[in-house]
C-alpha positions in Angstrom: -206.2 -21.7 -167.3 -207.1 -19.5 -164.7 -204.6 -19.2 -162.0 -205.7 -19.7 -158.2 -204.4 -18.4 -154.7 -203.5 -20.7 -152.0 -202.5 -20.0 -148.5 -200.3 -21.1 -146.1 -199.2 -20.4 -143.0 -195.6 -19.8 -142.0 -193.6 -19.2 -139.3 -190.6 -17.2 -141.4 -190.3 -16.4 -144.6 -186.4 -17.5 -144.4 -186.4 -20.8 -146.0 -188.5 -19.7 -148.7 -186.3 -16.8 -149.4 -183.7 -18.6 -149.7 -185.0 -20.8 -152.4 -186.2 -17.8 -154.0 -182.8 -16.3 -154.5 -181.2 -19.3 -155.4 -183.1 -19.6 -158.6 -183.2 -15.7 -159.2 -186.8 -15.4 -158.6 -187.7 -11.8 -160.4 -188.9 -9.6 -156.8 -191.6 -7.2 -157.2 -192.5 -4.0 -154.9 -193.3 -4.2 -151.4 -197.0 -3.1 -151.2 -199.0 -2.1 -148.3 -202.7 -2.0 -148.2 -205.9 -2.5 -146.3 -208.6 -4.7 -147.1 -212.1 -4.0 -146.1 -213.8 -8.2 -145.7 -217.3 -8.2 -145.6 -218.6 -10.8 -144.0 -220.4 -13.4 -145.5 -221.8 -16.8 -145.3 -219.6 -19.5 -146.7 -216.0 -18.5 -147.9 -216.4 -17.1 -151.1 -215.0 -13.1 -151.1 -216.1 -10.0 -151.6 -213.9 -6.8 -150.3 -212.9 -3.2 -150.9 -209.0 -3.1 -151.1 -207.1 0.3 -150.6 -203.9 1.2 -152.5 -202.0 3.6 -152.2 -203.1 5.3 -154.7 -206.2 3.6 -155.7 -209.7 1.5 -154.4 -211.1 -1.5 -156.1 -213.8 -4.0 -155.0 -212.3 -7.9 -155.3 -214.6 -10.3 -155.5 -213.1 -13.8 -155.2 -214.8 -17.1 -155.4 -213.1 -19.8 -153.3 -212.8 -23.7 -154.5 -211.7 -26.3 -152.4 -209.5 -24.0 -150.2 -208.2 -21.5 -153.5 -209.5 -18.5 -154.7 -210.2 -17.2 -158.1 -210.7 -13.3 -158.7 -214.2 -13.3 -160.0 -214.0 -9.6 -160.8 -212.0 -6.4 -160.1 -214.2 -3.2 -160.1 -212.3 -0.1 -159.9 -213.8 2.8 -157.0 -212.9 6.4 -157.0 -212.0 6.4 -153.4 -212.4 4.2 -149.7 -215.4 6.1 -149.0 -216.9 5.3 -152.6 -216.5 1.7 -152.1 -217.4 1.3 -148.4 -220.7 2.8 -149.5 -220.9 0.2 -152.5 -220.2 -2.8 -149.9 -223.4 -1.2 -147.6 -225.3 -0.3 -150.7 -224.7 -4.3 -151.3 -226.2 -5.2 -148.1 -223.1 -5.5 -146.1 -223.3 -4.1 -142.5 -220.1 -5.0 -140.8 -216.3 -5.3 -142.7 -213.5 -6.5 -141.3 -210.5 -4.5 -141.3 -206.6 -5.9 -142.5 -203.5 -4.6 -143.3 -201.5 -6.5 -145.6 -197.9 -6.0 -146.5 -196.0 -8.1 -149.2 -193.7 -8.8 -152.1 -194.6 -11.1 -155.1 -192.0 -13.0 -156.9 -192.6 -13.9 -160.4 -191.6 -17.5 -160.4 -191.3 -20.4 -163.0 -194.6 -19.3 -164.8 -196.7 -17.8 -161.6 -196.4 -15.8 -158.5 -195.3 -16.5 -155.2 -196.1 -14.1 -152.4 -195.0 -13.3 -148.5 -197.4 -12.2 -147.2 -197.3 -10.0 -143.3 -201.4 -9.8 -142.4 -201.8 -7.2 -139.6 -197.8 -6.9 -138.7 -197.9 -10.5 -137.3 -199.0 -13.5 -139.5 -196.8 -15.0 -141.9 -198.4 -16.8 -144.9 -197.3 -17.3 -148.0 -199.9 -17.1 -151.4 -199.0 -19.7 -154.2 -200.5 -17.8 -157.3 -200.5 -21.1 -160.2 -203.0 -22.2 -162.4 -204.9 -25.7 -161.2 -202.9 -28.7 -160.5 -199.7 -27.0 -160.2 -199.6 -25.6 -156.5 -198.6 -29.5 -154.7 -195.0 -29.1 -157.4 -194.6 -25.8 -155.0 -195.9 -27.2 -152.0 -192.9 -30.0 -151.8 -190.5 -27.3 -153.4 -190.7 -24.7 -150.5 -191.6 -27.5 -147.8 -195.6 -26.3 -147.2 -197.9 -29.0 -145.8 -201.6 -29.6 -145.7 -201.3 -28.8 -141.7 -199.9 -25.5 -143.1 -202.7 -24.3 -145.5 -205.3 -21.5 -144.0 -208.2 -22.0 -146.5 -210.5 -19.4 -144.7 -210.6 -16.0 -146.3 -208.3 -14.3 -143.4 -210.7 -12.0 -141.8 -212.2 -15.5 -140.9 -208.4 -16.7 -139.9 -208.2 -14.0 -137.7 -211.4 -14.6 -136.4 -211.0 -18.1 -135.3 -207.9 -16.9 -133.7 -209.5 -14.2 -131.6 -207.3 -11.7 -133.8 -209.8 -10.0 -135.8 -211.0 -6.2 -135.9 -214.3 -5.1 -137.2 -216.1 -1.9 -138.2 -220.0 -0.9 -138.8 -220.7 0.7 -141.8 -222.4 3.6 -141.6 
């Protein structure tokens, strides 16, 4: 079964942490990147994200407030793929910098997520069906869940930084 990302938004990661460490949860890197949103009718995705050390386009399509990566298409560098995204039609993208960690836990991933050094969410990575056991396990509520891709988020909260395409 295909796994899906849902989001929430936190105030801390503390409590979450916690749990986390109690149960030995296996931590990956800390990763820092930017993401490159087009934007689009409807909230299905379609983005350039920058590595450190490499470019892919995500395209992501979203299903009752989770996404599922559609396709991963690797670029040979930013400016490769901003040109792919305008050579796709896309005039504007929106511009975020994501840092996080992923924990691998009980069978998917849990990630803390920092978008643009000042919103908190976390990203349950689980197959369908699977994401309410985590919900009640780490305390996230409906009120908590941001199912907007997050340049949209960040639009709706005045928060959001754009760039033409040239």
């Amino acid at each position: 079964m295909k796994q899906q990302e849902k989001k929430y938004r936190v105030d801390s990661f503390t409590k979450v942490l916690e749990i986390l460490s109690k149960n030995n949860a296996k931590k990956k890197q800390e990763i820092i990147n930017i993401h490159f949103y087009t934007q689009k009718e409807g909230n299905d995705v379609v983005k350039l994200v920058k590595y450190r050390d490499q470019n892919e386009i995500h395209i992501l399509d979203e299903i009752d407030g989770k996404y599922i990566l559609k396709q991963k298409i690797p670029m040979k560098s930013t400016e490769e793929g901003l040109r792919w995204l305008k050579d796709k039609g896309y005039k504007m993208v929106d511009i975020i910098k994501m840092t996080y960690t992923d924990y691998e836990y009980k069978g998917g991933i849990i990630g803390l997520y920092t978008i643009n050094d000042f919103l908190f969410s976390i990203i349950l990575d689980y197959p369908e069906g699977q994401h309410e056991i985590f919900e009640k396990e780490f305390g996230l509520t409906k009120e908590n869940v941001i199912s907007l891709p997050y340049n949209k988020f960040l639009e709706k909260i005045g928060k959001l930084q754009s760039m033409k395409l040239d």
